[in-house]
C-alpha positions in Angstrom: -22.6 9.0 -2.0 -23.0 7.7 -5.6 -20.2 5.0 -6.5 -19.0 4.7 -10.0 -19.5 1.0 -11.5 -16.9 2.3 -13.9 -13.7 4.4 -14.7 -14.1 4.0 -18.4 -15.0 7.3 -20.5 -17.5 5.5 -22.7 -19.5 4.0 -20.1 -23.0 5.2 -19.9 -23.3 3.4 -16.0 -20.7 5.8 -15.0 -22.1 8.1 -12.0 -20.8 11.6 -11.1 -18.3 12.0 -8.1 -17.6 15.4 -7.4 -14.2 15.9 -5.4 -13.4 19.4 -3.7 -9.5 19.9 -2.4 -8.9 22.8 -0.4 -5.5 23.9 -0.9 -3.6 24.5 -3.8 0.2 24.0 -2.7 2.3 21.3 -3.4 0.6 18.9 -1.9 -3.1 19.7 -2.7 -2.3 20.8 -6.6 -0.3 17.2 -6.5 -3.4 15.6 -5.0 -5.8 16.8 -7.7 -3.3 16.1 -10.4 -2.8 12.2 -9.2 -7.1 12.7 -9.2 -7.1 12.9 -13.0 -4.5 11.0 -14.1 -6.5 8.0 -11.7 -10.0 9.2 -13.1 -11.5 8.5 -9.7 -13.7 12.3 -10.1 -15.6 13.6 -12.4 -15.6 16.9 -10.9 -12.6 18.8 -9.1 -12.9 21.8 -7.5 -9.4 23.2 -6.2 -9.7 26.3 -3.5 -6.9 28.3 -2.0 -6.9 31.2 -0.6 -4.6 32.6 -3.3 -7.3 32.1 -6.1 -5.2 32.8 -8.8 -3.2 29.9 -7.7 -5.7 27.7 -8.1 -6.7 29.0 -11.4 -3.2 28.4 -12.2 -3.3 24.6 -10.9 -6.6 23.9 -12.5 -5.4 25.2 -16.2 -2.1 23.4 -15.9 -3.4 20.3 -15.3 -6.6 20.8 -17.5 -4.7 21.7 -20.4 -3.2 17.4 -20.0 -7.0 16.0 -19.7 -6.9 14.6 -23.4 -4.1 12.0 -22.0 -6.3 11.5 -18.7 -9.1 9.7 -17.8 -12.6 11.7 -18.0 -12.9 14.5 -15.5 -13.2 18.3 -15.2 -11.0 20.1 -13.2 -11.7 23.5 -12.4 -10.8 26.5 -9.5 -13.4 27.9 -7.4 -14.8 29.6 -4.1 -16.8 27.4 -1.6 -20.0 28.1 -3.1 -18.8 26.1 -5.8 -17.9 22.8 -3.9 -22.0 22.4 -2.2 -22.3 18.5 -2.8 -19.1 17.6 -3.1 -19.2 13.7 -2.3 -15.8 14.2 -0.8 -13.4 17.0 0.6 -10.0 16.7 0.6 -8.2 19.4 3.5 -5.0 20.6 2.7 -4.6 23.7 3.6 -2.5 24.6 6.5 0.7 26.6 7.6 3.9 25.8 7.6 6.4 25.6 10.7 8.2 29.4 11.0 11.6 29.7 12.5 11.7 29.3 15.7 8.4 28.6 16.1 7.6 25.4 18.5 5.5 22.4 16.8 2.7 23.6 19.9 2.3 27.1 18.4 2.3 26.2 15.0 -0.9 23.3 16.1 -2.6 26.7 17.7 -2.4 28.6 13.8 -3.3 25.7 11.9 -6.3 24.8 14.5 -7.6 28.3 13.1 -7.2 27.6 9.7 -9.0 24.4 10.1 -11.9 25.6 11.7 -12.5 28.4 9.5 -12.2 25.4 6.6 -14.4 22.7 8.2 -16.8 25.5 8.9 -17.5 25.9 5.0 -17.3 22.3 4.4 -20.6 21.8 6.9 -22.4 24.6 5.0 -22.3 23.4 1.1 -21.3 19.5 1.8 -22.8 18.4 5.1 -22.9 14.6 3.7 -19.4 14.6 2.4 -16.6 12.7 3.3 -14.0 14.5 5.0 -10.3 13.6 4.4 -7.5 15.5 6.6 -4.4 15.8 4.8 -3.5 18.9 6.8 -0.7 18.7 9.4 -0.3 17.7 12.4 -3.0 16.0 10.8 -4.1 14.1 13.7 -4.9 17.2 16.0 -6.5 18.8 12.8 -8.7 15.9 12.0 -10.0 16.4 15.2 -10.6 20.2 15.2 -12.5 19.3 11.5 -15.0 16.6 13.2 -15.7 18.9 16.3 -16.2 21.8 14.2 -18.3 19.9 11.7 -20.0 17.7 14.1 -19.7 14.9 10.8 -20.3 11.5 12.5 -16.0 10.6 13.2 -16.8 7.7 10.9 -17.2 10.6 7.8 -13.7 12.8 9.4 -10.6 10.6 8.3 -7.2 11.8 9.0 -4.6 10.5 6.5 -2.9 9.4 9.1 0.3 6.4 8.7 -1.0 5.5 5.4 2.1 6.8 3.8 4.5 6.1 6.8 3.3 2.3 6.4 4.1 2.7 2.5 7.2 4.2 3.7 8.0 1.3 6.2 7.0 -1.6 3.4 9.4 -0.2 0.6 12.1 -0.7 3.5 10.8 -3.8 4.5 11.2 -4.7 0.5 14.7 -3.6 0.6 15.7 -5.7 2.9 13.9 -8.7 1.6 16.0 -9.3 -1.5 13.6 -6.4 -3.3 10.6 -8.8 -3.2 7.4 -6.4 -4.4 6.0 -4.5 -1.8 2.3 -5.3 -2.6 3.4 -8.6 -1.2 4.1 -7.2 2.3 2.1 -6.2 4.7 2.6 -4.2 7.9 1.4 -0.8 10.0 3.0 1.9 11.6 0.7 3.1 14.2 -0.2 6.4 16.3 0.9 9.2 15.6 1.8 11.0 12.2 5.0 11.8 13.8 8.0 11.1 16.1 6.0 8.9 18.5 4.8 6.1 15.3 5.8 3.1 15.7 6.0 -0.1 13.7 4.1 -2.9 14.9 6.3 -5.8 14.1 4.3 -8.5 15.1 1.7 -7.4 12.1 4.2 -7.5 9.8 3.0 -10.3 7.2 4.9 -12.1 4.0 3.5 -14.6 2.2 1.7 -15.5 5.2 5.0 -15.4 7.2 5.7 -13.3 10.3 8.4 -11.2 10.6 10.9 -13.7 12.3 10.4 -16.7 9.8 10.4 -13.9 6.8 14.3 -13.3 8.2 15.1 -16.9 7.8 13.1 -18.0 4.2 14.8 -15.1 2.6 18.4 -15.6 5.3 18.5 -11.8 6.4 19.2 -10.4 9.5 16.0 -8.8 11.3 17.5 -8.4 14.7 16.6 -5.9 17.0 19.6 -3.3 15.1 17.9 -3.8 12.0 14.5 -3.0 13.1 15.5 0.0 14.9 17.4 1.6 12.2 14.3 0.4 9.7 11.8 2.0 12.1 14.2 5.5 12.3 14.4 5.7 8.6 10.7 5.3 8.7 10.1 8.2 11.1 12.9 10.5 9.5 11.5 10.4 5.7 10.3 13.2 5.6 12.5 15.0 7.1 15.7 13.2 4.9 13.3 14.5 2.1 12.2 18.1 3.3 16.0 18.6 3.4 16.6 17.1 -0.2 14.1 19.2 -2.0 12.5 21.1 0.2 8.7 19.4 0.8 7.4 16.3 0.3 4.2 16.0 -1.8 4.6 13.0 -4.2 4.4 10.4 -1.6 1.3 11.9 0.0 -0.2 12.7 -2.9 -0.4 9.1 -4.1 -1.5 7.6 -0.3 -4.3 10.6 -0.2 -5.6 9.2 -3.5 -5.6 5.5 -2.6 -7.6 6.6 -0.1 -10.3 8.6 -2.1 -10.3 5.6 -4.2 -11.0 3.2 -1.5 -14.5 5.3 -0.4 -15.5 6.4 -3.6 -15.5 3.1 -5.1 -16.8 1.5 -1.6 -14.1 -1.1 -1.8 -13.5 -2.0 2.1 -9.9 -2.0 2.1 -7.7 -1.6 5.0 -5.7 1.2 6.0 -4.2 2.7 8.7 -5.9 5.8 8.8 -6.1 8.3 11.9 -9.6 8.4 13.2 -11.5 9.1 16.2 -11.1 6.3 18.8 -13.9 5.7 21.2 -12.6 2.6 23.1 -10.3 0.6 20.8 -7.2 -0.2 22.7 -8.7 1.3 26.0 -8.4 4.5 24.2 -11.4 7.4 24.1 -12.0 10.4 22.6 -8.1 10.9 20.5 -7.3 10.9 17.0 -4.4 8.4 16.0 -4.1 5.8 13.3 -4.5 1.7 13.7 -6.2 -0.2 10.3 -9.2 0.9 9.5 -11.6 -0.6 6.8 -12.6 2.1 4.2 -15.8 2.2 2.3 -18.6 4.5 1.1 -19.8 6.1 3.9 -15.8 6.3 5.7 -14.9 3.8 8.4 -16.8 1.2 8.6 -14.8 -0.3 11.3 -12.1 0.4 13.3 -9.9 -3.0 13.4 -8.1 -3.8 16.9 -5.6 -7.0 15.9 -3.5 -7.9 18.8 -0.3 -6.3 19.8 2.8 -7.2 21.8 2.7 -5.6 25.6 5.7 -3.0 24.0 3.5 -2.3 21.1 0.4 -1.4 23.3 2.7 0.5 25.6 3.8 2.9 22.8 0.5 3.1 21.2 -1.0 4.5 24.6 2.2 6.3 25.1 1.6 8.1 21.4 -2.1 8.8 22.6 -0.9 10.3 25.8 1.3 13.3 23.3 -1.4 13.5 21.0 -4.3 14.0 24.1 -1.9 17.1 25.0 -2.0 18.4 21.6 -5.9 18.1 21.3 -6.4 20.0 25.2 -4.2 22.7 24.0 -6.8 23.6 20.6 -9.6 22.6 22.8 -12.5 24.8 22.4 -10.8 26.4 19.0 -13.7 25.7 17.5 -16.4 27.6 19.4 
């Protein structure tokens, strides 16, 4: 992958990044609109099934690119996203009435391979990012059906259920900015997360001497309700408004940002473990260092024994999840 030296417009070093989302509902159209408004592509293809959905996305936000940053947005077919440095995978259904959370993994893992199957024919060196839910089951149907290295198939994972966890944590800490604080959920994308307290970092300060520089309670009540909220977001939201699409547009972004521009940050990303944590062969998300060619390593800082238990614990659910779409891709 080519990496920009610069975002600026007038910059002759400027290299071409191509971008292709796949999926133009709320969340992918939000994704490609946070894309321009960063100036991270220079190219975005948006495809949905519903093409003239897509055409629809694409002119709306198109019609704003003289108060954006360079780039050309436009809809298209698969053909039109060979060499795309990086895909982004939104597509997916949603839950039905009545449906169970198993069957609606089945109808998605179809969807998902029928996707992943076009992004190996015109992008076989792409980057593949996994926005589609349960996004850890479907990152792993898109690397088995690729066969991409699982360095190059990230799942977006906790990225935004951290985010969601440090703008609590900032709540409670007298509003002090969140860039400031540090800390992971882990796991799943989903009801068995968790919080890994003894990551949590401010100012260099663990959790427990946090509580007493800034004198606030962070007993065990505190923490649970903070690590409920956490869990519940988007449901509190999907019952507000219906979807949630802002949040994950802007953590989907952050992370396009952190491989195109081959910056090595940290993130807790879902990827394919292959030992880390005496775990094999499962999707789920610990911090993960982003770069140019996708993880370049899978980070393993210590845990508490509780912690470790409900990592493997969240493994075990998501292991079920993956043996009931097994073979989906063949």
């Amino acid at each position: 992958m080519s990496i920009p030296q610069s975002t600026s417009r007038d910059d002759p070093a400027r290299t071409a990044i191509k971008i292709s989302v796949i999926g133009a509902g709320f969340v992918g159209s939000t994704i490609a609109y946070t894309l321009v408004m960063r100036g991270i592509a220079t190219e975005i293809v948006l495809v949905d099934v519903n093409h003239a959905r897509a055409e629809g996305e694409a002119m709306d936000i198109a019609h704003g690119a003289p108060f954006a940053k360079m780039s050309s947005i436009h809809a298209g077919e698969y053909p039109d996203t060979a060499d795309s440095d990086l895909v982004i995978i939104t597509a997916g259904a949603n839950q039905r009435p009545g449906e169970t959370r198993l069957d609606l993994t089945r109808r998605n893992a179809g969807i998902m391979v029928s996707v992943a199957r076009q992004v190996a024919r015109y992008s076989p060196e792409s980057v593949l990012l996994v926005v589609a839910n349960p996004v850890d089951a479907m990152s792993y149907v898109a690397q088995r059906t690729t066969g991409f290295p699982p360095a190059r198939v990230i799942g977006s994972g906790t990225v935004l259920d951290s985010s969601r966890f440090r703008y609590l944590l900032s709540r409670h800490l007298d509003g002090i900015d969140t860039r400031n604080i540090h800390g992971y959920i882990l796991g799943e994308h989903g009801d068995s997360e968790f919080p890994a307290w003894s990551l949590v970092n401010v100012a260099g300060m663990g959790i427990d001497e946090a509580a007493k520089a800034f004198d606030v309670d962070f007993g065990q009540a505190v923490r649970d309700d903070i690590a409920e909220q956490t869990r519940r977001a988007a449901y509190d939201i999907i019952e507000r408004k219906g979807a949630t699409y802002y949040g994950i547009g802007m953590a989907a972004v952050r992370i396009v940002e952190a491989i195109v521009r081959d910056e090595q940050s940290i993130m807790s990303c879902s990827t394919l473990l292959e030992g880390a944590y005496g775990l094999e062969n499962v999707y789920l998300s610990v911090p993960l260092v982003l770069g140019e060619h996708g993880v370049s390593h899978v980070l393993t800082p210590d845990l508490t024994a509780g912690e470790m238990a409900a990592l493997h614990a969240s493994a075990e659910i998501l292991r079920e999840a993956q043996d009931s779409i097994e073979g989906t891709w063949q």
